[in-house]
C-alpha positions in Angstrom: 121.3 101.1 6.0 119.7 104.1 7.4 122.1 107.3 8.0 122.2 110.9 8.9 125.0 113.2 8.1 127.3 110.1 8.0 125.8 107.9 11.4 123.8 105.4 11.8 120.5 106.8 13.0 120.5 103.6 16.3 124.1 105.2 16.9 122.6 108.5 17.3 120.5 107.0 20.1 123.1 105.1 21.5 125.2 108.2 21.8 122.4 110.0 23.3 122.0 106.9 26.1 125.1 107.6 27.4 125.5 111.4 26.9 122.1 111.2 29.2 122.3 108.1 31.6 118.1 108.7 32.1 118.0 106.3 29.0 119.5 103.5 30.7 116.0 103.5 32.3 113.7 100.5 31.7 111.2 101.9 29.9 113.4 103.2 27.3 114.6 99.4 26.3 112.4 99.0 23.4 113.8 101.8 21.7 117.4 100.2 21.7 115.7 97.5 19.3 113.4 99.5 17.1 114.6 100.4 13.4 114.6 104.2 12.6 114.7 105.2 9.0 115.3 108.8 10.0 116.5 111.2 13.0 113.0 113.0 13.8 111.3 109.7 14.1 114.1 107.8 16.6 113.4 111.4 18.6 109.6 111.3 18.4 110.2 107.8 20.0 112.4 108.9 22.8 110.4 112.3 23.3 107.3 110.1 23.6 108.5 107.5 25.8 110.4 110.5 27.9 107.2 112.8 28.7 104.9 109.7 29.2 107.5 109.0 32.0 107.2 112.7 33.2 103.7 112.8 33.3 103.5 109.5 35.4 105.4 111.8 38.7 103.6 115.0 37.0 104.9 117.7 34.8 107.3 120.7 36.5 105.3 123.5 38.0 107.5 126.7 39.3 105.9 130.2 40.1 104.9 132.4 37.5 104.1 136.3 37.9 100.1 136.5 37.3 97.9 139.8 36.5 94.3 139.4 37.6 91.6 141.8 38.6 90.0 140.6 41.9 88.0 141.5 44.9 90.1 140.6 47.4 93.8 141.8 47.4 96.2 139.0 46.3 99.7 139.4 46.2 100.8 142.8 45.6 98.8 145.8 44.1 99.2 147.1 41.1 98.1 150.8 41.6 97.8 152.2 38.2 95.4 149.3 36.9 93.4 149.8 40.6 93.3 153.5 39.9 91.7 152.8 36.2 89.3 150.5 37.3 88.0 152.7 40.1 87.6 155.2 37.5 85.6 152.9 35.6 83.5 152.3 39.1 84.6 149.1 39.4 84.5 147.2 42.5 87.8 145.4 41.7 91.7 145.5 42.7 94.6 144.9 40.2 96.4 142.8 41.7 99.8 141.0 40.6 100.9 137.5 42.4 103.2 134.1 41.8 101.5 130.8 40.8 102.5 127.4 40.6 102.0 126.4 36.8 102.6 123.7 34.7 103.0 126.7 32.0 106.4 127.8 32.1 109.2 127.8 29.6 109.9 123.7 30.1 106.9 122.5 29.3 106.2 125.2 26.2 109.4 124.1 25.0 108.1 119.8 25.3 104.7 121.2 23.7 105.9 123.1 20.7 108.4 120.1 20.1 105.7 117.6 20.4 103.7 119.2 17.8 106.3 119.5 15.3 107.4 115.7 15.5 103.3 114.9 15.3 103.2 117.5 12.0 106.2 115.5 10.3 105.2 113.1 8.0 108.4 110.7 8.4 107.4 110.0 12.1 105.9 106.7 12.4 102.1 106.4 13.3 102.6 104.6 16.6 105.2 107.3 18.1 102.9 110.0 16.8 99.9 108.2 19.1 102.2 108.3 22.1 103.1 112.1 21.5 99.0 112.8 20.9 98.4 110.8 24.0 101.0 113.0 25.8 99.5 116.6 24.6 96.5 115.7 26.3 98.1 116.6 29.5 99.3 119.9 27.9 95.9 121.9 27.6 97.4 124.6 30.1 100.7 124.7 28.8 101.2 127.4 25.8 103.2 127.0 22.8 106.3 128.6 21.6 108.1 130.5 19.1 110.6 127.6 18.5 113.2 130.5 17.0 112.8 132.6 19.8 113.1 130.1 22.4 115.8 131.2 25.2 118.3 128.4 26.3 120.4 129.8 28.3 117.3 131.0 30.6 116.5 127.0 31.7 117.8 126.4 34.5 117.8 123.1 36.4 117.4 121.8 40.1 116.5 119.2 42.5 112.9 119.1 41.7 113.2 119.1 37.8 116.6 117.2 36.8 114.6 114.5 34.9 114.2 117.0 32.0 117.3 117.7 31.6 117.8 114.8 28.7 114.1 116.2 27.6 115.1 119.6 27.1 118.4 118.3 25.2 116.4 116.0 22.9 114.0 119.2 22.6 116.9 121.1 21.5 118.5 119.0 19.1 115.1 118.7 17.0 114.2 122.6 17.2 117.8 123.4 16.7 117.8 121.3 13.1 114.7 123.2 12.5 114.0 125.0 8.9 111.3 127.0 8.7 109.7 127.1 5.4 107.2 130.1 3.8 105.3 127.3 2.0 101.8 127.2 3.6 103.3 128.0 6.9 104.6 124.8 7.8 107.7 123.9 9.2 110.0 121.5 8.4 113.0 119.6 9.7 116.7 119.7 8.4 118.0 116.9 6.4 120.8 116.7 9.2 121.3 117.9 12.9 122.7 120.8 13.6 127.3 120.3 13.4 127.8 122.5 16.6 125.4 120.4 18.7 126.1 117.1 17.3 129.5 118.7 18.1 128.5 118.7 22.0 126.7 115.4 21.8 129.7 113.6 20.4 131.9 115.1 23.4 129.7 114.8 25.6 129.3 110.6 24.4 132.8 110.2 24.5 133.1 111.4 28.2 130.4 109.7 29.5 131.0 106.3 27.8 134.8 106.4 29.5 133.8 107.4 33.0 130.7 104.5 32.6 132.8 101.9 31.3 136.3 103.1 32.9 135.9 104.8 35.8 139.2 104.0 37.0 140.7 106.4 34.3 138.3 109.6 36.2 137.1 111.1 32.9 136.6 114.3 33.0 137.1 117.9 31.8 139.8 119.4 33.3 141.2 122.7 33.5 144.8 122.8 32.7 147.1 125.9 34.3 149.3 127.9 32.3 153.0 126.6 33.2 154.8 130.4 34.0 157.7 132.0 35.3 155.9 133.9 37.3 151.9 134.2 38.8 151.0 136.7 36.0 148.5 134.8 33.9 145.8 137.5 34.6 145.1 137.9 30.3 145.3 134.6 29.6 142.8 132.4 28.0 141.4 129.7 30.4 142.4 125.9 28.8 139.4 123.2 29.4 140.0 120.0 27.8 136.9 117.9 26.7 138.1 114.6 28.4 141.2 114.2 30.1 141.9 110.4 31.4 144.3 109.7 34.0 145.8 106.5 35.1 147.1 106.3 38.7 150.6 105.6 37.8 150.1 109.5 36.2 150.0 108.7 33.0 147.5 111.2 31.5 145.7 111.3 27.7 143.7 114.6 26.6 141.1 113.8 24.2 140.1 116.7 22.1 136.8 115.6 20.1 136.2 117.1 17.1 133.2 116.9 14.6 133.0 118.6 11.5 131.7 118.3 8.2 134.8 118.8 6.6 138.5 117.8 8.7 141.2 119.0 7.1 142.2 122.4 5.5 143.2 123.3 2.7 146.1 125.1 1.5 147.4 126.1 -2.3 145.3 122.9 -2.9 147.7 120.7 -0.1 145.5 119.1 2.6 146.8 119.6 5.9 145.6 119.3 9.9 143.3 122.1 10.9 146.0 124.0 12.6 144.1 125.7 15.5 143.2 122.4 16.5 146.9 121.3 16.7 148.1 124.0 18.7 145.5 123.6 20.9 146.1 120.5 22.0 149.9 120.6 21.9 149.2 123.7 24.1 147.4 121.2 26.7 149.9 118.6 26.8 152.8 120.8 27.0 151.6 123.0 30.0 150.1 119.7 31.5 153.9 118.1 31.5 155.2 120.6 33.3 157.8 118.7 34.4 158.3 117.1 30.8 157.7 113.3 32.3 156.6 112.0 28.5 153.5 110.9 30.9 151.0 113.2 29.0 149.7 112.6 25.4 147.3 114.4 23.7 144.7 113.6 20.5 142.6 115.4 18.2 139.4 112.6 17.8 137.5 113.4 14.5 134.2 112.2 14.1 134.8 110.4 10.4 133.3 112.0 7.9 132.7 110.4 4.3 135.7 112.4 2.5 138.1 110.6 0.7 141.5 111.2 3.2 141.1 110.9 7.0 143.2 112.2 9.1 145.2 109.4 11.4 149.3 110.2 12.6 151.1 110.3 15.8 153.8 112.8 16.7 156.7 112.6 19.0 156.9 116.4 19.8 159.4 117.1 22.8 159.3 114.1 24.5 155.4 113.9 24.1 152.9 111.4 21.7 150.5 113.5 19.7 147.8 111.7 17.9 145.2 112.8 15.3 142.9 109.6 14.9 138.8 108.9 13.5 136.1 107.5 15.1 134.0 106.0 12.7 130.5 106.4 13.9 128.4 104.6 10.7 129.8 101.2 12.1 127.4 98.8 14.4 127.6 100.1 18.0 129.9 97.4 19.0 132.4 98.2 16.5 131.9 101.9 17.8 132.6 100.7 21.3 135.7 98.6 20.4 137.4 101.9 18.5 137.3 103.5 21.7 138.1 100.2 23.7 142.0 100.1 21.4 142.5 104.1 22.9 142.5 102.4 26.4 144.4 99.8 26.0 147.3 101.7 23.6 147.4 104.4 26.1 146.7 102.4 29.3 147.2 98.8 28.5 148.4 98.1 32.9 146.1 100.0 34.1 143.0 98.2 32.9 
């Protein structure tokens, strides 16, 4: 049974067909029963079946700043480079002006990511085709410095929302990236990346509750400081990852959590990560302001192989805390049903 870091590899899709709803398209149904016997070859199958979509409405064009020496004037001039090339008699204005292209950072990033699937030899031959096939279209699209690549400068809209799940998936390969001196090739880590399987794990466990539950309106939610007074100018904001909220008020914060290791240790005694414990204490406590009982709180791990996982409830001044495990290397269904028992322990009326 094939795993990474401790998941089934078809779970790792699963979670991402929720995280992104774009997978619940048609085309992506063959994927659900395909076999993976590693990460980078369930994303070159995703990747592959993603851009071929993409290129079927066209890839994303935005304006890009353009240097040319011309004849005519276009755009704006540039009067340093039309000083030099009068010096050099030439009959020619420098001239600086936007573009539509298909080169910008979106589709460098699809490129570059692309290639590396197609250089990896535990991608299967028939998703490497599809990405070949794919690249085709590419030919005016540059490649990029995967390490230097700048995330935070994407930005979406209207007009280019489809690759938003693209640019994830893009992500989480580069991201698990290891670049190796040996011949200048680069390979891909063993395992993902913990911080943004981190995200992907929240981010599945939000969207499968407001799919499958929306009467429960999962969301994040900012919580407000319960003060005296209006003075909360220093403090830190509090943003749960899912809250869920019954209309009778009762209220559960999920905190997910994924690491490699859960608990702490201390002179050798295992114990609950504490920061994780005040912080969710903190949420349910400030939540309930009017201390109703109505709010609970849990820490959800993402199980991990050791030996002891952590699983308790706490009655702490008037209000459940839990610390439970979602096992993620179980069939999907099994997966499903974990989170299925939360509902129906926290809100068994309201569903």
């Amino acid at each position: 049974m094939t795993e990474d870091k401790g998941i089934l590899i078809k779970n790792i899709y699963y979670m991402l067909t929720y995280a992104f709803q774009v997978l619940r398209q048609s085309n992506y149904e063959d994927v659900a029963t395909e076999e993976f016997e590693t990460i980078h070859d369930m994303f070159a199958s995703v990747l592959g079946k993603g851009v071929a979509q993409q290129l079927k409405h066209g890839l994303y064009r935005e304006y890009v700043t353009k240097a040319d020496e011309l004849t005519t004037l276009r755009g704006k001039l540039n009067f340093p480079g039309t000083i030099r090339l009068k010096l050099q008699l030439a009959q020619k204005l420098a001239c600086e002006f936007d573009e539509l292209s298909e080169n910008n950072l979106m589709n460098q990033v699809l490129k570059t990511t692309m290639l590396i699937l197609v250089r990896q030899e535990n991608v299967k031959p028939e998703h490497k085709s599809v990405l070949k096939k794919s690249l085709l279209f590419f030919d005016g699209v540059d490649t990029i410095e995967p390490m230097s690549i700048r995330w935070d400068r994407i930005r979406y809209q209207r007009n280019n929302q489809s690759y938003r799940m693209l640019m994830n998936v893009c992500r989480l390969v580069i991201d698990g990236m290891l670049l190796s001196t040996e011949h200048g090739n680069a390979k891909l880590a063993t395992f993902l990346d913990e911080q943004n399987m981190c995200h992907l794990y929240e981010k599945f466990i939000l969207e499968y509750y407001r799919y499958h539950h929306p009467e429960l309106r999962a969301n994040p939610d900012q919580v407000q400081w319960n003060l005296d007074d209006d003075n909360d100018m220093w403090l830190p904001s509090m943003v749960t990852d899912i809250t869920l909220k019954s209309r009778d008020g009762r209220v559960l914060i999920l905190d997910a959590k994924y690491y490699g290791q859960q608990m702490q240790s201390s002179y050798d005694v295992q114990k609950y990560r504490n920061a994780n414990l005040y912080q969710i204490f903190t949420y349910v406590k400030n939540w309930d302001k009017d201390n109703t009982g109505k709010v609970s709180g849990m820490l959800l791990y993402a199980k991990t192989s050791e030996e002891f996982q952590p699983s308790n409830q706490f009655s702490m001044g008037g209000n459940k805390i839990a610390v439970g495990t979602l096992n993620l290397n179980l069939p999907f269904a099994e997966i499903a049903l974990q989170l299925e028992n939360i509902v129906q322990e926290y809100f068994a009326e309201a569903v």
